[in-house]
N, C-alpha and C positions, 0 to 999 in steps of 0.2 A: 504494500500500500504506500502511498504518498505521502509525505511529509512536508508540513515547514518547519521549521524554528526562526521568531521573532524575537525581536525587544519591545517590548509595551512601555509606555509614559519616557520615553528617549527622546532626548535634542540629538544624538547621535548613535552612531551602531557599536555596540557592544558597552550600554547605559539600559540604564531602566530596567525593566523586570523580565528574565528571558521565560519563554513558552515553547513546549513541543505541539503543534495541531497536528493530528492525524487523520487521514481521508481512509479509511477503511472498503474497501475495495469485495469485502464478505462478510459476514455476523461476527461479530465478535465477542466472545464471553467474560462477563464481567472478571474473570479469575486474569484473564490475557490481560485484559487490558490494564488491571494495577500492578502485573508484572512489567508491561511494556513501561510504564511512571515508574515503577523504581527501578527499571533500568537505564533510562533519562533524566530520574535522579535529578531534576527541577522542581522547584516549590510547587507545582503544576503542570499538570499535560492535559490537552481535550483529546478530543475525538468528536469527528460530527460524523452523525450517525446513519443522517439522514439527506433527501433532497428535502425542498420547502413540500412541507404539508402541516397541519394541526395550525390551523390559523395563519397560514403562511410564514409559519416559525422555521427553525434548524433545530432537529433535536441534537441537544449537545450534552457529552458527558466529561467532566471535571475530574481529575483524580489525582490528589497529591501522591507523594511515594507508599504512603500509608493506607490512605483512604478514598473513596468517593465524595467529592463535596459538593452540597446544595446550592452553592454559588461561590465565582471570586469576582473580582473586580478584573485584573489585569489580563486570565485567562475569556474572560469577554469582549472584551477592548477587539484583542490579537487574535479570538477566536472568529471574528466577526469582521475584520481586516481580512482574512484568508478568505472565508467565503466571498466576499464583494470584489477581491481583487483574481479569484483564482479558480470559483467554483460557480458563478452568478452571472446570467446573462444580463441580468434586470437592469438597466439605468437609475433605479428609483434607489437613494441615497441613504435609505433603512435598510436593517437587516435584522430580524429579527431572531432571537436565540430561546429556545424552551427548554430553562431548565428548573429542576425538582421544584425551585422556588415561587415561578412561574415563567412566565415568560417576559423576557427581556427587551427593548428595542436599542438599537444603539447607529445615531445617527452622525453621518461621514460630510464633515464641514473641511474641503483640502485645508490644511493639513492633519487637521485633528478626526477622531472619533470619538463620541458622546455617547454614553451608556444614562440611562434614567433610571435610577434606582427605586425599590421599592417604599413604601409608606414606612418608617421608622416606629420602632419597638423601644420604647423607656425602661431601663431594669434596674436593678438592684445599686443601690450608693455603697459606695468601697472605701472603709472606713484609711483617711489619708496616712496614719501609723503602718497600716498592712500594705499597703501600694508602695511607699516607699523604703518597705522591706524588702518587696520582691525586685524592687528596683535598686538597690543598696545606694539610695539618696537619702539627704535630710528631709522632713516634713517641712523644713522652710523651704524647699527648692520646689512646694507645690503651691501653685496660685491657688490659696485657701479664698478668694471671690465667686470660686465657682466649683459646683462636687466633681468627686470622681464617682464616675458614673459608667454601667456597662448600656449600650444606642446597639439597636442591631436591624441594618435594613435587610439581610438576609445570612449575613453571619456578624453573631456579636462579640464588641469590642469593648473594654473598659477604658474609658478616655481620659487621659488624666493631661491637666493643663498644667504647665510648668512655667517657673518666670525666667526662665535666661538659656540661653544655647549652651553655657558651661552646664548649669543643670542636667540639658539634655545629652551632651558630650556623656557625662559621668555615669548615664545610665547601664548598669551589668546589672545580667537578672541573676536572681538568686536561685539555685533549681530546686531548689528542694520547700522553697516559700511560691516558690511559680506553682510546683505541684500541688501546694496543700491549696493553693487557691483553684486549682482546676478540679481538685476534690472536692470543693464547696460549691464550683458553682459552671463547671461542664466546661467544656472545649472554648478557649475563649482567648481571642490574641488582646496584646496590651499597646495600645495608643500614645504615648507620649506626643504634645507638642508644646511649641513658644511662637510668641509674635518674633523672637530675634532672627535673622536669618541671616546666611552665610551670605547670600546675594543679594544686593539692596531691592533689586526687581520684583522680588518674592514675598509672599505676605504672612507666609507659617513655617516652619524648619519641623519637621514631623521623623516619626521613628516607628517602626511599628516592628513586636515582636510576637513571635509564634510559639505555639504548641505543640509543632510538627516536630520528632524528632531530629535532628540535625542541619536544622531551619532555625536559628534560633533570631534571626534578623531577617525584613524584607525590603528589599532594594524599593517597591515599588507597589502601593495596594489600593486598587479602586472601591474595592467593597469598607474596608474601614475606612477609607477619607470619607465616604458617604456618609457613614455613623458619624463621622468628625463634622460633617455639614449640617447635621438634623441637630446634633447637640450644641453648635455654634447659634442657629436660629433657636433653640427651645429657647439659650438663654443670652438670647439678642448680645450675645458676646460685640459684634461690630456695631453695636447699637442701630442696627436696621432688619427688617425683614424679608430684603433681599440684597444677596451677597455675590461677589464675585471676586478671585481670589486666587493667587496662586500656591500650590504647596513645593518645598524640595522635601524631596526624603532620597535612601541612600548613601549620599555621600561620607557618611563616618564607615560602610563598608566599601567602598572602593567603585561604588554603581549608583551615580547620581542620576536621579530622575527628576522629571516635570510633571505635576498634575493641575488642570484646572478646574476648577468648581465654579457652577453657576448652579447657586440656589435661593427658594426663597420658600415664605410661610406667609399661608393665606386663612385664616381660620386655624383650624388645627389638618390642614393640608399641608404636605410638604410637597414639593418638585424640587428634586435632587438629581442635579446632572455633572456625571466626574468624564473628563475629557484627557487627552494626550495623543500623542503620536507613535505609529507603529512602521517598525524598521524590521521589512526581511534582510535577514542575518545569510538563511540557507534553505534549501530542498531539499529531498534526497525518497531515496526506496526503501523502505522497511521490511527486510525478508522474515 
């Protein structure tokens, strides 16, 4: 079968968050294909599974090296770039992706592509002593103006706002405080961010860390910058209702990315839309 591998949220090739998409060429059984992820051994791999049917969607499957997941952000993005550019005769500048969560649209503005996330989920407050254990920070390095809190538009994050880029530098998780919190409260990556940023152009310097074994940082994540949008509006952090915004994340592991947010609250409605650029890397044949 066909392959790409991309970078998702990249100003440049071999930046941002990499992806394997695979175009399957026969059925494939779910045991294959998380063999085929942890042979590829990226924080994610898809597989589209399908041509457009079910609402004009792609049914698409997500699989860390571990597991099957119900959505990412950046395997969307890159999953949705392959199809428009490689497998879609259509002109019309959506593509839409069906996955476990529901179904996704993500719309292609040159140079960028636009995912719209789903209605955000409010959870549990994390009390700032245990966050900044698992984060081996002080409690003064968390902006106590605003909770730490788990936002989940289809996979949740606990978001915690920080006041300074050293803050965020110093951040090393603790693993055995990472685990007792995943014991308490289920599969859950961790958020850091600050308004400080490495590049004046940028509006947030963000960090986002995993659960996945040997994943312990991500270069690049659309599905929690989304939680990071709905919790930015819940608590009018930019003192408006609608926002527009850049993030860097990456760059303290060697993979600086670009994400842009256009969001806003209308009621208790959200429209959350995480954007970037996607750069084929390669192709190739999978035997």
């Amino acid at each position: 079968m066909k392959f790409y591998i991309v970078d998702v949220f990249a100003e440049n090739k071999y930046e941002g968050n990499q992806l394997a998409v695979f175009i399957p060429d026969e059925k494939l059984e779910h045991n294959e294909m998380q063999k085929i992820a942890r042979e590829i051994n990226f924080s994610e791999t898809t597989f589209i599974m399908s041509g457009i049917q079910n609402n004009g969607g792609y049914d698409v499957k997500i699989f860390s090296p571990d597991s099957q997941l119900p959505f990412a952000g950046h395997p969307t993005l890159g999953t949705a770039y392959v199809i428009k550019n490689f497998l879609s005769t259509s002109e019309n500048s959506e593509i839409k992706l069906n996955l476990p969560v529901g179904q996704i649209p993500v719309i292609f503005d040159d140079p960028y592509a636009w995912m719209t996330q789903n209605q955000p989920e409010f959870g549990a407050i994390v009390e700032n002593d245990r966050i900044a254990s698992v984060l081996q920070i002080n409690t003064e390095d968390i902006n106590h103006h605003f909770p730490v809190q788990v936002v989940s538009t289809g996979l949740p994050s606990v978001i915690v706002p920080l006041n300074s880029l050293d803050a965020i530098s110093r951040c090393t998780i603790n693993h055995q405080a990472y685990l007792e919190l995943l014991k308490d409260m289920g599969d859950i990556n961790l958020l850091v961010f600050t308004t400080e940023t490495l590049k004046p152009e940028n509006n947030l310097n963000v960090r986002l860390f995993m659960p996945i074994p040997g994943y312990l940082e991500d270069p690049a994540t659309g599905s929690a910058n989304g939680n990071l949008a709905a919790y930015l509006l819940e608590y009018n952090f930019f003192n408006s209702n609608e926002i527009n915004y850049r993030v860097e994340q990456g760059a303290f592991i060697g993979r600086p990315s670009l994400l842009k947010i256009n969001a806003n609250k209308t009621s208790n409605h959200y429209l959350i839309q995480v954007g970037g650029q996607v750069i084929v890397v390669s192709e190739g044949k999978w035997y």
